[in-house]
ZADO-1210 file (C-alpha; in nm, 4 decimals, padded with zeros to 6 digits):
<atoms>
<atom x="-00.7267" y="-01.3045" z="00.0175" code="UNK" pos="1"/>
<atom x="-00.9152" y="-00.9954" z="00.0203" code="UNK" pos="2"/>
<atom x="-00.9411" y="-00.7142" z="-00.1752" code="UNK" pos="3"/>
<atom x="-00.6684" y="-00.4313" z="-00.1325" code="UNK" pos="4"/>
<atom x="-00.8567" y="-00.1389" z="00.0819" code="UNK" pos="5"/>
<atom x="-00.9372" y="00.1877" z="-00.1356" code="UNK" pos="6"/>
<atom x="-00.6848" y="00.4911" z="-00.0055" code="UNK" pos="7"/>
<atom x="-00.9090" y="00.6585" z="00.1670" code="UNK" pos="8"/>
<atom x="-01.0305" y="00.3680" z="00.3686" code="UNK" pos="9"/>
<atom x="-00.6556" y="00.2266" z="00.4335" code="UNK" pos="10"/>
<atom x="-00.6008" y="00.5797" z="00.5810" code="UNK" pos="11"/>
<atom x="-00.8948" y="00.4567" z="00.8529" code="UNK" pos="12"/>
<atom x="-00.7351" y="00.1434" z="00.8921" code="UNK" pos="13"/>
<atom x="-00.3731" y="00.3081" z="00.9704" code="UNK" pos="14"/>
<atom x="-00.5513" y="00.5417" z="01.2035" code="UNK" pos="15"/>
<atom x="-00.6998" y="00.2718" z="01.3614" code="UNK" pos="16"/>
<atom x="-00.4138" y="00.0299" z="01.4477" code="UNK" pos="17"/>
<atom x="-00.2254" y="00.3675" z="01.5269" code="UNK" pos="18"/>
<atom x="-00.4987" y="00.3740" z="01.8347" code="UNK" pos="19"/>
<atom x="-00.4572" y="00.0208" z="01.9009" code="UNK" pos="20"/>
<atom x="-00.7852" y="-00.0891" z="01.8574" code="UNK" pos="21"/>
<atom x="-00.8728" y="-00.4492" z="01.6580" code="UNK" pos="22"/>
<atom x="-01.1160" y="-00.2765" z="01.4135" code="UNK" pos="23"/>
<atom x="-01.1567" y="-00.3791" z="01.0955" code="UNK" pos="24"/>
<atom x="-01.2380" y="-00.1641" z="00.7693" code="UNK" pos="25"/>
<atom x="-01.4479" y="-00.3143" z="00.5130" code="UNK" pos="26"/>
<atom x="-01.5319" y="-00.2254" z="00.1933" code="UNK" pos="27"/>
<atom x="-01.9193" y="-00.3106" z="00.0902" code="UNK" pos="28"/>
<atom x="-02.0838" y="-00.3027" z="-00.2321" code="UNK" pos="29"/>
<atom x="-02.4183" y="-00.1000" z="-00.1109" code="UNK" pos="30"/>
<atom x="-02.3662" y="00.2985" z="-00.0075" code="UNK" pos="31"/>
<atom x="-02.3369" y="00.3353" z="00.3332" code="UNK" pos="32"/>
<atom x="-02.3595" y="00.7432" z="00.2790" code="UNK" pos="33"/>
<atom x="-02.6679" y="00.7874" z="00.5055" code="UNK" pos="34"/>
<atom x="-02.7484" y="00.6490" z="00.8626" code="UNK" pos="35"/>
<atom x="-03.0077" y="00.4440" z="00.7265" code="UNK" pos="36"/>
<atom x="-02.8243" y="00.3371" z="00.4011" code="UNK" pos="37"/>
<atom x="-02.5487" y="00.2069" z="00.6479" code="UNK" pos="38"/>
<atom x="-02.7854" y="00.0202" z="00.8624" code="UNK" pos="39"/>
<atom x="-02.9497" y="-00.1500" z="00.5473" code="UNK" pos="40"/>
<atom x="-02.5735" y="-00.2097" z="00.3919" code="UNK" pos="41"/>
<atom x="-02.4787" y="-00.3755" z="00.7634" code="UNK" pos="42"/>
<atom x="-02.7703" y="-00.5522" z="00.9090" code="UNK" pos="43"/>
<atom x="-02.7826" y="-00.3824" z="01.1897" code="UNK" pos="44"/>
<atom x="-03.0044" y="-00.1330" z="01.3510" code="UNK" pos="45"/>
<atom x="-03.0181" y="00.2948" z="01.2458" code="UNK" pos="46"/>
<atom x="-02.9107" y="00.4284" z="01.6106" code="UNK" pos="47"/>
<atom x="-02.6069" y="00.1794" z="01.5950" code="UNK" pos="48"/>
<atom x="-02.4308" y="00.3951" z="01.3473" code="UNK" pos="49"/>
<atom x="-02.2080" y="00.6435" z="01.4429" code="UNK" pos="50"/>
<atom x="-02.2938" y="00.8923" z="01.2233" code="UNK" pos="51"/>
<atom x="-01.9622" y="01.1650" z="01.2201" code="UNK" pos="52"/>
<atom x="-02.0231" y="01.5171" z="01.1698" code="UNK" pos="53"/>
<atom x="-01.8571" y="01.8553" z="01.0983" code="UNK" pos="54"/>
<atom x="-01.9534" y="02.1677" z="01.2576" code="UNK" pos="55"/>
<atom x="-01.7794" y="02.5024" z="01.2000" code="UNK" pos="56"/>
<atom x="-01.7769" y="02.7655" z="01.5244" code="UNK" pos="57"/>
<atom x="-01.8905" y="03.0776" z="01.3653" code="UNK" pos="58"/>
<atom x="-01.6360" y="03.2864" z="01.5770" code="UNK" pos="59"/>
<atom x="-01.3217" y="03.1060" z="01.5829" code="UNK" pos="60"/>
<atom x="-01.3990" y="02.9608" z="01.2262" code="UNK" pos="61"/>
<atom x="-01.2970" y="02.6062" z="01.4159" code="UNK" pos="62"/>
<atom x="-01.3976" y="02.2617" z="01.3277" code="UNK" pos="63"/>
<atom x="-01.5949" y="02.0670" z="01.5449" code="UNK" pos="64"/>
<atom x="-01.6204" y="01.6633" z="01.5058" code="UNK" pos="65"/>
<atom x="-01.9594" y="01.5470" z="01.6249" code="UNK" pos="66"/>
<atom x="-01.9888" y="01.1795" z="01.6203" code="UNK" pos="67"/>
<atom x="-02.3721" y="01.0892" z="01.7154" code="UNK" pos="68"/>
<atom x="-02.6197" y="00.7973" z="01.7238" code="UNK" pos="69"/>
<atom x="-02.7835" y="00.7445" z="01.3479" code="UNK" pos="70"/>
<atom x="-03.1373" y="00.7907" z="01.4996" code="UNK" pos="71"/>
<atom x="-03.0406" y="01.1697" z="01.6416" code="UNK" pos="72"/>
<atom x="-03.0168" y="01.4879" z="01.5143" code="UNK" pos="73"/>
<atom x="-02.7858" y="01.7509" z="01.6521" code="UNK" pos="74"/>
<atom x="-02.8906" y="02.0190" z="01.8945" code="UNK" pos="75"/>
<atom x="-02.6968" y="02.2629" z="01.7316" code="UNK" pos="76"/>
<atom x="-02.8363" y="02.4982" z="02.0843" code="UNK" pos="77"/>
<atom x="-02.6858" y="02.2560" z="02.3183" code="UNK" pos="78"/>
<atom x="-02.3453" y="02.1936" z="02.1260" code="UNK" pos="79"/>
<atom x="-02.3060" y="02.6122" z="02.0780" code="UNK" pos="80"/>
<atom x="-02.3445" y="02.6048" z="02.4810" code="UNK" pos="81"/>
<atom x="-02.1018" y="02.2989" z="02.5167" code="UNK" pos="82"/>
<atom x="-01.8074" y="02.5374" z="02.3402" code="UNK" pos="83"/>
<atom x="-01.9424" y="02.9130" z="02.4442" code="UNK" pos="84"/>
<atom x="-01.9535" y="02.9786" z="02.0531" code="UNK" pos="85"/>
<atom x="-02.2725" y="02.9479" z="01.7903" code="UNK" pos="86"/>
<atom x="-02.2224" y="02.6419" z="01.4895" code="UNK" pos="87"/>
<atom x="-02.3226" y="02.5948" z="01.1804" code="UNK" pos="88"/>
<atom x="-02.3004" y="02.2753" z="01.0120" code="UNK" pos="89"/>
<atom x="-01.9737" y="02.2932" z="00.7842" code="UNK" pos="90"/>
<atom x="-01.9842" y="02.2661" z="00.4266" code="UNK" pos="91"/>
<atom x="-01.7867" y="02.0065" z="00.2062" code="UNK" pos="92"/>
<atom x="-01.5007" y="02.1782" z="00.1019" code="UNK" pos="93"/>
<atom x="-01.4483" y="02.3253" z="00.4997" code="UNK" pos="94"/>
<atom x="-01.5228" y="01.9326" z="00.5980" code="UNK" pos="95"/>
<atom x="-01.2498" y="01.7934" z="00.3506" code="UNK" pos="96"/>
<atom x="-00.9961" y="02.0481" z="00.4084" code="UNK" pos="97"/>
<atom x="-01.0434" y="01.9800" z="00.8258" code="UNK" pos="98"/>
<atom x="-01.0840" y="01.5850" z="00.7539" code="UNK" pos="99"/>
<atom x="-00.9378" y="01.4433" z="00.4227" code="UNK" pos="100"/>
<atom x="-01.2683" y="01.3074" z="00.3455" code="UNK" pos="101"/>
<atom x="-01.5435" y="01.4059" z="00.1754" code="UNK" pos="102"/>
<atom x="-01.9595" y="01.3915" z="00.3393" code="UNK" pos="103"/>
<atom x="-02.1138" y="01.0593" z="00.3185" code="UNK" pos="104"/>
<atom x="-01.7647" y="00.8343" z="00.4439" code="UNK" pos="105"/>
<atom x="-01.6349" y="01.0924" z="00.6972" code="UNK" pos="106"/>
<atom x="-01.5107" y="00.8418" z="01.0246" code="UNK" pos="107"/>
<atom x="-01.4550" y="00.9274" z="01.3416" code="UNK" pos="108"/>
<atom x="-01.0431" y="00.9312" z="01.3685" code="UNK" pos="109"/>
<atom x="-00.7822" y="00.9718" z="01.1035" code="UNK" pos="110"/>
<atom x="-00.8431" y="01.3166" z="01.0065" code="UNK" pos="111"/>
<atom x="-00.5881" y="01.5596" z="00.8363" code="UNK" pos="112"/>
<atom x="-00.6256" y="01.8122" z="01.1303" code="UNK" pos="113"/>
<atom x="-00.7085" y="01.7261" z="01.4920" code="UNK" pos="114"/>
<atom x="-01.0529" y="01.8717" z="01.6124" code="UNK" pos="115"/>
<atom x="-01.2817" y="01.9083" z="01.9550" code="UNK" pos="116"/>
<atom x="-01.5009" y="01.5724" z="01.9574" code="UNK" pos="117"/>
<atom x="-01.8252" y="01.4782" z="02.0824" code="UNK" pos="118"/>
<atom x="-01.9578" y="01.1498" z="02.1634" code="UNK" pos="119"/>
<atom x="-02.3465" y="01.1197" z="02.1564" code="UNK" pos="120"/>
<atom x="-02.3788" y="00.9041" z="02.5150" code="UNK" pos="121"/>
<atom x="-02.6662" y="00.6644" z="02.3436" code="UNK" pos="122"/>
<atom x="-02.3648" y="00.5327" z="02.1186" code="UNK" pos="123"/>
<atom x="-02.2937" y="00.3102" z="02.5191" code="UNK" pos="124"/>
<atom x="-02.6313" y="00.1702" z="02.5430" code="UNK" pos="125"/>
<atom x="-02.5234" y="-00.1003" z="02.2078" code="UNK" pos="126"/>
<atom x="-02.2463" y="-00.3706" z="02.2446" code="UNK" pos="127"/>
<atom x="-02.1302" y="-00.2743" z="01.8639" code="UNK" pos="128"/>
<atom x="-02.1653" y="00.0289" z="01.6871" code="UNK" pos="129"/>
<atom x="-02.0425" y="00.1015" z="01.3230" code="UNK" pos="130"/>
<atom x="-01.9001" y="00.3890" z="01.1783" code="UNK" pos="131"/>
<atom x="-01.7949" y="00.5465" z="00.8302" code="UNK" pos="132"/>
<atom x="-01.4461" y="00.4578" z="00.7172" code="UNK" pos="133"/>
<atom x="-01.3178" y="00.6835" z="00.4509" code="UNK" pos="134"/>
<atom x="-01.5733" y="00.6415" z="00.1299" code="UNK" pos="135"/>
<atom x="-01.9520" y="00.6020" z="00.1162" code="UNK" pos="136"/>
<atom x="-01.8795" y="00.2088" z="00.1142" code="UNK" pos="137"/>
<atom x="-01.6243" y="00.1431" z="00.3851" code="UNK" pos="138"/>
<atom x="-01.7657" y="00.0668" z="00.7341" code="UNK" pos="139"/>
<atom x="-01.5735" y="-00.0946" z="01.0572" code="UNK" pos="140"/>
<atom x="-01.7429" y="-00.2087" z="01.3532" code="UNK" pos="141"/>
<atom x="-01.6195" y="-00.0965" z="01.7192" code="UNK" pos="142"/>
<atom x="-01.7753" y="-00.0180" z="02.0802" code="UNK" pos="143"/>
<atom x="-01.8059" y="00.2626" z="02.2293" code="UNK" pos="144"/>
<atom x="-01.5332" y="00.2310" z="02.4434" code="UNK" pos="145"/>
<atom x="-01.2970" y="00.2164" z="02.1427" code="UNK" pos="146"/>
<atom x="-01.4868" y="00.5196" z="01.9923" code="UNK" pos="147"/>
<atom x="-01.3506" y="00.7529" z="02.3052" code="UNK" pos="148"/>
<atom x="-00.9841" y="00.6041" z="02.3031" code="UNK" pos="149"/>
<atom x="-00.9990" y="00.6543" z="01.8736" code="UNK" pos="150"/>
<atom x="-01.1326" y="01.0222" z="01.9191" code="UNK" pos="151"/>
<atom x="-01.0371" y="01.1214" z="02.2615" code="UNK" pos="152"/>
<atom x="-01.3995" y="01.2807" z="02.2593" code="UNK" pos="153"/>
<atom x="-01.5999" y="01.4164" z="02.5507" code="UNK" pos="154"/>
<atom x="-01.9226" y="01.2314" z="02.5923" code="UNK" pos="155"/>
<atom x="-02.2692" y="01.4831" z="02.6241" code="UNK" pos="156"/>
<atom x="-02.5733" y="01.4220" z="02.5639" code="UNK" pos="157"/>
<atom x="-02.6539" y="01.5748" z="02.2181" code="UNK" pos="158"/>
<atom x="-02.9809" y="01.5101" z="02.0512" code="UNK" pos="159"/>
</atoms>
């Protein structure tokens, strides 16, 4: 039998069977904090993590949940013209009040607070992706498919 799952990471885990998808969260012993740490951790390669990140519309004050290929970095130009607003990239405590998780283990579904999402489109060019589960050591592995029905995101092209 396996190891009980840490809170944070069972709250991944309920949010996932809540969607109805058969993902599994696992707990592993390297870091998984970074795109690259992740990949390393995993086995697999850098652009098939889902890296998730917060944004904060510097208007509205809104979260934003941008959930992009490891290999990218976010065009913070195109994303401001996706919601008619400028962004800034949120800071931890805005990101755990808006998420109930800290940077470094934030997943894509499960938050405290529902959020606008965005789905980097080069996440459907792999047959399994990984994301963050909770804590900078819990992954689970999904498609993409299973990404849009856990996050209800729009898909845009965002690097």
């Amino acid at each position: 039998m396996s190891e009980p799952l840490s809170e944070s990471a069972q709250k991944v885990q309920n949010a996932l069977n809540h969607h109805g998808v058969t993902c599994e969260v696992i707990e592993l012993p390297d870091s998984t904090r970074t795109a690259q740490e992740a990949a390393q951790a995993i086995g697999c390669r850098v652009e098939q993590i889902a890296k998730s990140l917060v944004f904060q519309g510097k208007t509205t004050n809104r979260p934003i949940l941008v959930v992009a290929s490891g290999v990218h970095r976010v065009n913070e130009k195109k994303l401001r013209d996706l919601l008619s607003e400028p962004v800034k990239k949120a800071d931890a405590d805005f990101v755990r009040e808006h998420t109930g998780f800290d940077i470094g283990g934030i997943p894509p579904a499960g938050h405290s607070k529902p959020m606008e999402t965005f789905v980097d489109e080069d996440l459907f060019k792999y047959g399994e992706i990984w994301a963050a589960a909770g804590t900078p050591h819990a992954v689970f592995k999904l498609t993409a498919t299973d990404l849009l029905k856990i996050t209800q995101g729009k898909v845009v092209k965002i690097a």
